[in-house]
C-alpha positions as CSV (number, residue, x, y, z in Angstrom):
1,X,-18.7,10.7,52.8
2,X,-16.6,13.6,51.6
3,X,-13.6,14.2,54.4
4,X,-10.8,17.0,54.4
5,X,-8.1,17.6,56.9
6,X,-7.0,20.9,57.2
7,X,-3.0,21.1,56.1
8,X,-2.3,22.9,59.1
9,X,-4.2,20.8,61.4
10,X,-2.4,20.1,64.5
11,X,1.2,20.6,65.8
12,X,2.8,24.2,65.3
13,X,6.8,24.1,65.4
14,X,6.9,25.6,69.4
15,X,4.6,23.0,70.3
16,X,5.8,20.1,68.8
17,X,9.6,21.4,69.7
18,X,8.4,21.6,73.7
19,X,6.9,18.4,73.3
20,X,9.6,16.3,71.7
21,X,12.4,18.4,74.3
22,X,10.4,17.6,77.2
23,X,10.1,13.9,76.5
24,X,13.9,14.1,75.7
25,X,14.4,15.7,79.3
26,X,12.0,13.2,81.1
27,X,14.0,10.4,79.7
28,X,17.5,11.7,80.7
29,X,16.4,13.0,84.1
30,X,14.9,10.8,87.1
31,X,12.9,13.1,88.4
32,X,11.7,16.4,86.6
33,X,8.9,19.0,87.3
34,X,7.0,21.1,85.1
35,X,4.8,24.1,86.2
36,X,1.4,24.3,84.7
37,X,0.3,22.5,81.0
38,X,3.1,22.5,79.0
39,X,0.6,22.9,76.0
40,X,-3.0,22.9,76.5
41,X,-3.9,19.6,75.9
42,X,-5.4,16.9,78.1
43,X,-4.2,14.1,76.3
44,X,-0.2,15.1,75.3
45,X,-0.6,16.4,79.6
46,X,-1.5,12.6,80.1
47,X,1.1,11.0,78.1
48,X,4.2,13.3,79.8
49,X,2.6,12.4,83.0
50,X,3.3,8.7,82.1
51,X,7.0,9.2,81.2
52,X,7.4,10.6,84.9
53,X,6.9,14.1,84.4
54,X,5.7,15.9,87.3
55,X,3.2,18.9,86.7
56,X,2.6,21.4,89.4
57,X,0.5,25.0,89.5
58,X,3.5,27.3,91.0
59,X,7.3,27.5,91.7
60,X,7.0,27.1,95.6
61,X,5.3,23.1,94.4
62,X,9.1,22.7,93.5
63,X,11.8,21.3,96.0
64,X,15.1,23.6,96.3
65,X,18.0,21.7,93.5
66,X,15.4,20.1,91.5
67,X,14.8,20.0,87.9
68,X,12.1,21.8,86.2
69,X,10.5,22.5,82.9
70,X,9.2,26.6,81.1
71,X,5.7,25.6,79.6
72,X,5.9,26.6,75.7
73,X,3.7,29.7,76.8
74,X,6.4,31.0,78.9
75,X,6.9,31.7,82.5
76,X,6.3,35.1,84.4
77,X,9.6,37.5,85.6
78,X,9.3,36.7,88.9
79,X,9.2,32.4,88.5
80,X,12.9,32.9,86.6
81,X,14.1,34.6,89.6
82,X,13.0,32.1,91.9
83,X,14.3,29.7,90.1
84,X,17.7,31.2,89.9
85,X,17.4,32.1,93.6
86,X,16.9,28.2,95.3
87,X,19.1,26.5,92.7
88,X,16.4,25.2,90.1
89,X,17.7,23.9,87.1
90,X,15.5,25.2,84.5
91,X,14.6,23.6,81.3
92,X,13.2,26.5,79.1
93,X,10.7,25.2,76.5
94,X,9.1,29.1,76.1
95,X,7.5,29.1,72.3
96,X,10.4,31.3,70.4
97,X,7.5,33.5,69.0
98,X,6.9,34.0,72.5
99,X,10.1,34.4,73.5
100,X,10.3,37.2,71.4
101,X,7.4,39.0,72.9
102,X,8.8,39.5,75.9
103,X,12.4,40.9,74.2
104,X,10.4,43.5,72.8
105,X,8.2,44.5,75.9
106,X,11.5,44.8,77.9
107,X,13.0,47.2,74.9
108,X,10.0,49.2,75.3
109,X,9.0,49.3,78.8
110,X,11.0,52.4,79.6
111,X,9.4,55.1,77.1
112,X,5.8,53.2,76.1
113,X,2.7,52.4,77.9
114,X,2.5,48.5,77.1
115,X,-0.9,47.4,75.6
116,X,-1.3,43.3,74.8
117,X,-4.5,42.2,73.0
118,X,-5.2,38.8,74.5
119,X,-7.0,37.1,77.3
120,X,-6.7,38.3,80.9
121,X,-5.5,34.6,82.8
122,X,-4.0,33.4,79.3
123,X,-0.6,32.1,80.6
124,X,1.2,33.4,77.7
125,X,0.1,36.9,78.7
126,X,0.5,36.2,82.4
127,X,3.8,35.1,81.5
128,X,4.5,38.2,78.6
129,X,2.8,41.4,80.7
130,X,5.1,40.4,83.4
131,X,8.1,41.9,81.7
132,X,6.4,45.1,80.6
133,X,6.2,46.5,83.8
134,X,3.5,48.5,85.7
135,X,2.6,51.0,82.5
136,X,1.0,48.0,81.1
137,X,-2.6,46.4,80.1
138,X,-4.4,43.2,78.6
139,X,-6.9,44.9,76.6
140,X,-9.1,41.1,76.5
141,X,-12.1,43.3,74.5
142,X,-13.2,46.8,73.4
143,X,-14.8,47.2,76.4
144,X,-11.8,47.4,78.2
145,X,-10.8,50.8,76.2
146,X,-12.0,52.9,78.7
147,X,-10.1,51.4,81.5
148,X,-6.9,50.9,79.5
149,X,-7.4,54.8,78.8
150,X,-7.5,55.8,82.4
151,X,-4.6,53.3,83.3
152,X,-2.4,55.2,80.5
153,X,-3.6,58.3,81.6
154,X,-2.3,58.4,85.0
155,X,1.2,57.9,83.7
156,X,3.4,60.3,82.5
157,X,4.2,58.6,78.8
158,X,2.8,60.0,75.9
159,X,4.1,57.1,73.5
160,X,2.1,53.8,73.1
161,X,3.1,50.4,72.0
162,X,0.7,48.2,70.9
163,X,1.1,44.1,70.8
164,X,-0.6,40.8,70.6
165,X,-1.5,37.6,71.9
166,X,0.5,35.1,69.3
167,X,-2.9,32.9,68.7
168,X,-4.8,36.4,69.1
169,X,-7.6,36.5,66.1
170,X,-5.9,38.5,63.0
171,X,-9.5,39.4,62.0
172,X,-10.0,41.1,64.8
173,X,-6.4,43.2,65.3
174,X,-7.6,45.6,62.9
175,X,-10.6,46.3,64.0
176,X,-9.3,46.6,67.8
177,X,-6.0,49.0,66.9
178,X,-8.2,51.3,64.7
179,X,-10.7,51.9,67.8
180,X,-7.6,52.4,70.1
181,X,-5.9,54.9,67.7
182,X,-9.5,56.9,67.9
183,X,-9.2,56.6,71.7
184,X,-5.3,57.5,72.1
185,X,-5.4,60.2,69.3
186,X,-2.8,62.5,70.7
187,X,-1.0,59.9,71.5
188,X,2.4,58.2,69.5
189,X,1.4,54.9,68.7
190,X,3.9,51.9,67.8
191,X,1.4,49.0,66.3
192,X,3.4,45.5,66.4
193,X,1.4,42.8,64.9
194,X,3.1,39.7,66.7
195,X,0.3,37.2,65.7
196,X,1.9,34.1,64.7
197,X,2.5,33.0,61.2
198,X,1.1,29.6,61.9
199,X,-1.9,30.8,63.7
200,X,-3.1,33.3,61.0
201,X,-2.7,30.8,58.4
202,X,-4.4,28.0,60.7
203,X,-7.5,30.7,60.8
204,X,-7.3,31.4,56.8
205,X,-7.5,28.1,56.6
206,X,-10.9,26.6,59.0
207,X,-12.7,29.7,57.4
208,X,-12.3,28.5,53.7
209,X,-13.2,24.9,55.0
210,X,-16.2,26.1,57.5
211,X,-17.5,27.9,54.1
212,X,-17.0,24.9,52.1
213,X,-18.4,21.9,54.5
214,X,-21.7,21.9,55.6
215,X,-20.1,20.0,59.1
216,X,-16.8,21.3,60.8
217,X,-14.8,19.4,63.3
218,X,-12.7,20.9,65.3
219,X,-10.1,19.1,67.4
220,X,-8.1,20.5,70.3
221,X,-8.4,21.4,73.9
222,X,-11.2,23.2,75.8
223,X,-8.6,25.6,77.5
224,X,-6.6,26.0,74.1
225,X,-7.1,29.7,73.2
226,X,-5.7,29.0,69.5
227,X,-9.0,26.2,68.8
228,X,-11.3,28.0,70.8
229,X,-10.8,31.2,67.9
230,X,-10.8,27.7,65.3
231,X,-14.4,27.4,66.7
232,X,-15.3,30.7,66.7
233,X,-14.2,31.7,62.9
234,X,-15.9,27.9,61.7
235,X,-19.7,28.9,63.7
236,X,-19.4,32.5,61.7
237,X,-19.7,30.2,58.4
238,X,-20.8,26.6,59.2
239,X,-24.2,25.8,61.4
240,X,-22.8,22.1,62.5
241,X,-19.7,22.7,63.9
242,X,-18.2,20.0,66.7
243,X,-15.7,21.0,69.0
244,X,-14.2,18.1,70.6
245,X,-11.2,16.8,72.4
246,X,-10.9,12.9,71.2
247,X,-13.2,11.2,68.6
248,X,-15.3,9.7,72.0
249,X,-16.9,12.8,72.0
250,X,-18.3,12.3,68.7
251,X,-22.1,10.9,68.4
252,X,-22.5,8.6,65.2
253,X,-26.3,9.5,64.8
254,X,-24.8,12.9,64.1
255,X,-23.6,11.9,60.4
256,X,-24.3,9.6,57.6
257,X,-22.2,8.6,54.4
258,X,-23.3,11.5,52.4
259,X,-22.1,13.8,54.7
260,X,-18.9,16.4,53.4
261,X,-17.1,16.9,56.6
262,X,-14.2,19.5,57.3
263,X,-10.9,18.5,60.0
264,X,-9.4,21.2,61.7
265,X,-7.3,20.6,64.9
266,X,-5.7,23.3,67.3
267,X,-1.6,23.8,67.5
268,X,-1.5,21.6,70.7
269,X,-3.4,18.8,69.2
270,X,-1.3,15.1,68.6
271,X,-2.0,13.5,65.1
272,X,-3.0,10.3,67.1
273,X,-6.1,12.5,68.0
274,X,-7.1,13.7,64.5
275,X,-6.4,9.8,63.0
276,X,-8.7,8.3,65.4
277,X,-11.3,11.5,64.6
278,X,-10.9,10.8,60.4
279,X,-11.0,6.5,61.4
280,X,-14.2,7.4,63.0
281,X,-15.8,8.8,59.9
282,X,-14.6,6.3,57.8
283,X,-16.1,3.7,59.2
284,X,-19.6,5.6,59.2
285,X,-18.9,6.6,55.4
286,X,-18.3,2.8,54.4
Protein backbone atom coordinates (compact mmCIF):
# COMPACT_ATOMS: atom_id res chain seq x y z
CA UNK A 1 0.00 0.00 0.00
CA UNK A 2 1.13 3.37 -1.38
CA UNK A 3 0.45 6.17 1.60
CA UNK A 4 1.15 10.07 1.46
CA UNK A 5 0.51 12.57 4.10
CA UNK A 6 -0.08 15.84 2.98
CA UNK A 7 2.84 18.45 4.30
CA UNK A 8 0.42 20.71 5.46
CA UNK A 9 -1.82 18.21 7.14
CA UNK A 10 -2.95 19.36 10.41
CA UNK A 11 -2.05 22.18 12.81
CA UNK A 12 -1.97 25.85 11.28
CA UNK A 13 0.19 28.39 13.45
CA UNK A 14 -3.29 30.14 15.20
CA UNK A 15 -4.44 26.91 15.99
CA UNK A 16 -1.66 25.31 17.39
CA UNK A 17 -0.62 28.81 19.23
CA UNK A 18 -4.44 28.82 21.03
CA UNK A 19 -3.98 25.33 21.75
CA UNK A 20 -0.58 25.31 23.37
CA UNK A 21 -1.71 29.04 25.30
CA UNK A 22 -4.78 27.65 26.48
CA UNK A 23 -3.16 24.54 28.04
CA UNK A 24 -0.55 26.98 29.45
CA UNK A 25 -3.58 29.08 30.99
CA UNK A 26 -5.47 25.97 32.27
CA UNK A 27 -2.39 24.90 34.16
CA UNK A 28 -1.63 28.28 35.88
CA UNK A 29 -5.29 29.12 36.64
CA UNK A 30 -7.65 26.98 38.97
CA UNK A 31 -10.60 27.62 37.38
CA UNK A 32 -10.88 29.06 33.72
CA UNK A 33 -13.76 29.30 31.20
CA UNK A 34 -13.83 29.38 27.60
CA UNK A 35 -16.86 30.37 25.42
CA UNK A 36 -17.66 28.13 22.55
CA UNK A 37 -14.85 25.39 20.66
CA UNK A 38 -11.74 26.94 20.88
CA UNK A 39 -11.00 25.13 17.56
CA UNK A 40 -13.41 22.92 15.91
CA UNK A 41 -12.36 19.80 17.02
CA UNK A 42 -14.04 17.11 19.14
CA UNK A 43 -11.09 15.51 20.30
CA UNK A 44 -8.42 18.68 21.20
CA UNK A 45 -12.30 20.04 22.89
CA UNK A 46 -11.99 16.69 24.90
CA UNK A 47 -8.50 16.89 25.96
CA UNK A 48 -8.85 20.77 27.33
CA UNK A 49 -11.97 19.61 29.00
CA UNK A 50 -9.68 17.18 30.95
CA UNK A 51 -7.06 19.77 32.09
CA UNK A 52 -10.08 21.62 33.77
CA UNK A 53 -11.13 23.83 31.15
CA UNK A 54 -14.57 24.94 31.31
CA UNK A 55 -16.50 25.45 27.82
CA UNK A 56 -19.67 27.39 27.73
CA UNK A 57 -22.08 28.76 24.65
CA UNK A 58 -22.28 32.61 25.85
CA UNK A 59 -20.75 35.31 28.16
CA UNK A 60 -23.81 35.45 30.63
CA UNK A 61 -22.54 31.20 31.31
CA UNK A 62 -19.58 33.18 32.99
CA UNK A 63 -19.59 34.21 36.82
CA UNK A 64 -18.70 38.09 37.37
CA UNK A 65 -14.31 38.14 38.29
CA UNK A 66 -13.74 34.96 36.59
CA UNK A 67 -11.28 33.90 34.05
CA UNK A 68 -12.05 33.27 30.56
CA UNK A 69 -10.58 32.29 27.25
CA UNK A 70 -11.25 34.24 23.12
CA UNK A 71 -11.75 30.95 20.87
CA UNK A 72 -8.96 31.32 18.01
CA UNK A 73 -12.02 32.36 15.71
CA UNK A 74 -12.58 35.40 17.68
CA UNK A 75 -15.28 36.77 19.81
CA UNK A 76 -18.09 39.27 18.74
CA UNK A 77 -18.03 43.39 19.76
CA UNK A 78 -20.44 43.06 22.15
CA UNK A 79 -18.82 39.73 24.29
CA UNK A 80 -15.43 42.22 24.75
CA UNK A 81 -17.57 44.71 26.28
CA UNK A 82 -19.23 42.45 28.60
CA UNK A 83 -16.28 41.27 29.56
CA UNK A 84 -14.74 44.54 30.41
CA UNK A 85 -18.09 45.53 32.02
CA UNK A 86 -18.37 42.62 35.06
CA UNK A 87 -14.61 42.35 35.52
CA UNK A 88 -13.73 39.21 33.30
CA UNK A 89 -10.24 38.62 32.84
CA UNK A 90 -9.95 37.76 29.31
CA UNK A 91 -7.51 35.48 27.82
CA UNK A 92 -7.50 36.44 24.03
CA UNK A 93 -6.49 33.39 21.82
CA UNK A 94 -8.26 35.30 18.47
CA UNK A 95 -6.27 33.66 15.32
CA UNK A 96 -3.85 36.86 14.36
CA UNK A 97 -5.12 36.42 10.61
CA UNK A 98 -8.34 36.94 12.25
CA UNK A 99 -7.38 39.50 14.30
CA UNK A 100 -6.58 41.41 11.44
CA UNK A 101 -9.89 41.16 9.85
CA UNK A 102 -11.58 42.88 12.11
CA UNK A 103 -8.77 45.98 12.17
CA UNK A 104 -9.61 46.43 8.75
CA UNK A 105 -13.53 46.28 8.98
CA UNK A 106 -13.26 48.86 11.78
CA UNK A 107 -10.90 51.17 9.27
CA UNK A 108 -13.50 50.81 6.83
CA UNK A 109 -16.85 50.82 8.39
CA UNK A 110 -17.31 54.55 8.22
CA UNK A 111 -17.12 55.13 4.21
CA UNK A 112 -17.71 51.24 2.80
CA UNK A 113 -20.60 48.98 2.74
CA UNK A 114 -18.91 45.79 4.34
CA UNK A 115 -19.25 42.54 2.26
CA UNK A 116 -17.61 39.12 3.98
CA UNK A 117 -17.62 35.87 1.78
CA UNK A 118 -18.11 33.18 4.31
CA UNK A 119 -20.72 31.15 6.03
CA UNK A 120 -23.65 32.79 7.84
CA UNK A 121 -23.30 31.09 11.81
CA UNK A 122 -19.45 30.63 11.06
CA UNK A 123 -18.09 31.99 14.45
CA UNK A 124 -15.27 33.68 12.83
CA UNK A 125 -17.79 35.76 10.77
CA UNK A 126 -20.17 36.11 13.75
CA UNK A 127 -17.27 37.25 15.56
CA UNK A 128 -15.69 39.49 12.34
CA UNK A 129 -19.21 41.18 10.90
CA UNK A 130 -19.69 42.29 14.34
CA UNK A 131 -17.19 45.09 14.04
CA UNK A 132 -18.35 46.27 10.60
CA UNK A 133 -21.31 47.69 11.71
CA UNK A 134 -24.87 47.74 10.25
CA UNK A 135 -23.82 48.57 6.34
CA UNK A 136 -22.62 44.98 6.35
CA UNK A 137 -23.32 41.40 4.76
CA UNK A 138 -22.18 37.63 4.72
CA UNK A 139 -22.64 36.93 1.19
CA UNK A 140 -22.55 32.64 2.15
CA UNK A 141 -23.35 32.08 -1.87
CA UNK A 142 -24.27 33.84 -5.23
CA UNK A 143 -27.60 33.57 -4.42
CA UNK A 144 -27.31 35.93 -1.86
CA UNK A 145 -26.34 38.86 -4.51
CA UNK A 146 -29.61 40.07 -4.81
CA UNK A 147 -30.19 40.53 -1.16
CA UNK A 148 -26.66 41.92 -0.47
CA UNK A 149 -27.75 44.44 -3.44
CA UNK A 150 -30.80 45.66 -1.82
CA UNK A 151 -29.07 45.75 1.69
CA UNK A 152 -26.38 48.21 0.02
CA UNK A 153 -28.82 49.94 -1.72
CA UNK A 154 -30.76 51.38 1.04
CA UNK A 155 -27.61 53.01 2.40
CA UNK A 156 -26.25 56.08 1.33
CA UNK A 157 -22.46 54.70 0.47
CA UNK A 158 -21.42 54.42 -2.87
CA UNK A 159 -17.92 52.69 -1.98
CA UNK A 160 -17.76 48.86 -1.41
CA UNK A 161 -15.22 46.83 0.39
CA UNK A 162 -15.02 43.45 -0.29
CA UNK A 163 -13.41 40.57 2.29
CA UNK A 164 -13.21 36.98 3.15
CA UNK A 165 -13.64 34.17 5.35
CA UNK A 166 -9.78 33.16 6.26
CA UNK A 167 -10.46 29.25 5.33
CA UNK A 168 -12.96 30.77 2.55
CA UNK A 169 -12.26 28.60 -0.80
CA UNK A 170 -9.59 30.68 -3.06
CA UNK A 171 -11.04 28.91 -6.08
CA UNK A 172 -14.05 30.32 -5.58
CA UNK A 173 -13.10 34.21 -4.63
CA UNK A 174 -12.65 34.95 -8.13
CA UNK A 175 -15.43 33.69 -9.42
CA UNK A 176 -17.72 35.32 -6.54
CA UNK A 177 -15.93 39.12 -6.74
CA UNK A 178 -16.25 39.08 -10.62
CA UNK A 179 -20.21 38.46 -10.33
CA UNK A 180 -20.37 41.13 -7.51
CA UNK A 181 -18.34 43.69 -9.58
CA UNK A 182 -21.19 42.93 -12.57
CA UNK A 183 -23.80 43.48 -9.81
CA UNK A 184 -22.25 46.76 -8.03
CA UNK A 185 -21.02 48.30 -11.37
CA UNK A 186 -21.31 51.88 -10.50
CA UNK A 187 -20.17 51.25 -7.52
CA UNK A 188 -16.16 51.74 -6.05
CA UNK A 189 -15.10 48.57 -5.14
CA UNK A 190 -12.05 47.75 -2.67
CA UNK A 191 -11.31 43.74 -3.21
CA UNK A 192 -9.22 42.40 -0.11
CA UNK A 193 -8.31 38.84 -0.50
CA UNK A 194 -7.80 37.91 3.33
CA UNK A 195 -7.76 34.12 2.72
CA UNK A 196 -5.09 32.62 4.67
CA UNK A 197 -1.75 31.68 3.43
CA UNK A 198 -1.97 28.29 5.15
CA UNK A 199 -5.47 27.55 3.96
CA UNK A 200 -4.78 28.27 0.21
CA UNK A 201 -1.81 26.19 0.24
CA UNK A 202 -3.61 23.40 2.36
CA UNK A 203 -6.28 23.47 -0.75
CA UNK A 204 -3.33 23.50 -3.52
CA UNK A 205 -2.22 20.82 -1.87
CA UNK A 206 -5.49 17.86 -1.31
CA UNK A 207 -6.29 18.87 -5.01
CA UNK A 208 -2.84 17.65 -6.40
CA UNK A 209 -3.13 14.51 -3.97
CA UNK A 210 -7.15 13.91 -4.65
CA UNK A 211 -5.81 13.91 -8.58
CA UNK A 212 -3.11 11.66 -7.78
CA UNK A 213 -4.69 8.84 -5.29
CA UNK A 214 -7.41 6.88 -6.35
CA UNK A 215 -8.60 7.02 -2.26
CA UNK A 216 -8.50 10.36 -0.19
CA UNK A 217 -8.67 10.70 3.51
CA UNK A 218 -9.54 13.44 5.06
CA UNK A 219 -9.17 14.10 8.76
CA UNK A 220 -10.71 16.88 10.78
CA UNK A 221 -13.92 17.92 12.34
CA UNK A 222 -17.52 17.81 11.02
CA UNK A 223 -18.11 21.47 12.00
CA UNK A 224 -14.54 22.60 10.73
CA UNK A 225 -15.29 24.88 7.82
CA UNK A 226 -11.46 24.72 6.64
CA UNK A 227 -11.85 20.33 6.11
CA UNK A 228 -15.22 20.52 5.08
CA UNK A 229 -13.68 22.80 1.69
CA UNK A 230 -10.64 19.79 2.08
CA UNK A 231 -13.58 17.45 1.22
CA UNK A 232 -15.18 19.31 -1.18
CA UNK A 233 -12.00 20.23 -3.58
CA UNK A 234 -10.82 16.05 -2.98
CA UNK A 235 -14.77 14.75 -4.33
CA UNK A 236 -14.17 17.29 -7.45
CA UNK A 237 -11.11 14.89 -8.40
CA UNK A 238 -11.18 11.60 -6.32
CA UNK A 239 -14.56 9.17 -6.33
CA UNK A 240 -13.39 7.41 -2.76
CA UNK A 241 -13.00 10.09 -0.59
CA UNK A 242 -13.39 9.44 3.46
CA UNK A 243 -14.14 12.18 5.67
CA UNK A 244 -13.55 11.16 9.14
CA UNK A 245 -12.89 12.45 12.56
CA UNK A 246 -10.53 9.53 14.25
CA UNK A 247 -9.26 6.29 12.38
CA UNK A 248 -12.57 4.40 14.31
CA UNK A 249 -14.45 5.68 11.59
CA UNK A 250 -12.58 3.90 9.12
CA UNK A 251 -13.94 0.39 7.81
CA UNK A 252 -11.05 -2.11 6.86
CA UNK A 253 -13.10 -3.90 4.11
CA UNK A 254 -12.82 -0.46 2.51
CA UNK A 255 -8.96 -1.11 1.41
CA UNK A 256 -6.49 -3.62 0.64
CA UNK A 257 -2.58 -3.56 0.32
CA UNK A 258 -2.59 -2.47 -3.16
CA UNK A 259 -4.37 0.46 -2.39
CA UNK A 260 -2.44 4.23 -3.00
CA UNK A 261 -4.00 6.32 -0.43
CA UNK A 262 -3.79 10.18 0.07
CA UNK A 263 -3.69 11.99 4.03
CA UNK A 264 -5.04 15.23 4.26
CA UNK A 265 -6.11 16.58 7.76
CA UNK A 266 -7.94 20.09 8.52
CA UNK A 267 -5.95 23.09 10.58
CA UNK A 268 -7.71 21.98 13.84
CA UNK A 269 -6.71 18.45 13.53
CA UNK A 270 -3.90 16.90 16.39
CA UNK A 271 -1.02 14.75 14.80
CA UNK A 272 -2.22 11.99 17.36
CA UNK A 273 -5.28 11.75 15.05
CA UNK A 274 -3.54 11.53 11.60
CA UNK A 275 -0.78 8.81 13.31
CA UNK A 276 -3.42 6.57 14.51
CA UNK A 277 -5.21 7.21 10.71
CA UNK A 278 -1.57 6.30 8.77
CA UNK A 279 -1.03 3.12 11.84
CA UNK A 280 -4.35 2.01 10.59
CA UNK A 281 -3.24 1.53 7.02
CA UNK A 282 -0.27 0.09 7.81
CA UNK A 283 -1.31 -2.62 9.41
CA UNK A 284 -3.88 -3.41 6.47
CA UNK A 285 -0.82 -2.80 3.83
CA UNK A 286 1.45 -5.39 5.73
Amino acid sequence: MEIKVGTLAGFCYGVKRAITEATEIAGNNEKIYCIGEIVHNPQVVKRLKEKGIIFVEEIEEVPDNSNVIFRAHGMPKETYIEAKKRNIKVFDLTCPNVEKLHKKVLEMKNDYFIILLGKVGHAENISTISFAGENSFILESQDDIIDCYKKYEKTSLGKVYILAQTTYNFKKFDKVIEELKENFCEAEIVVDNTICNATELRQNEVEKLSKEFPKMIIIGGKNSSNTAKLVEISKKFCKNVYSIETKEELDEKEFNSNDRVGIMAGASTPYESIKEVVEFLEKIGG
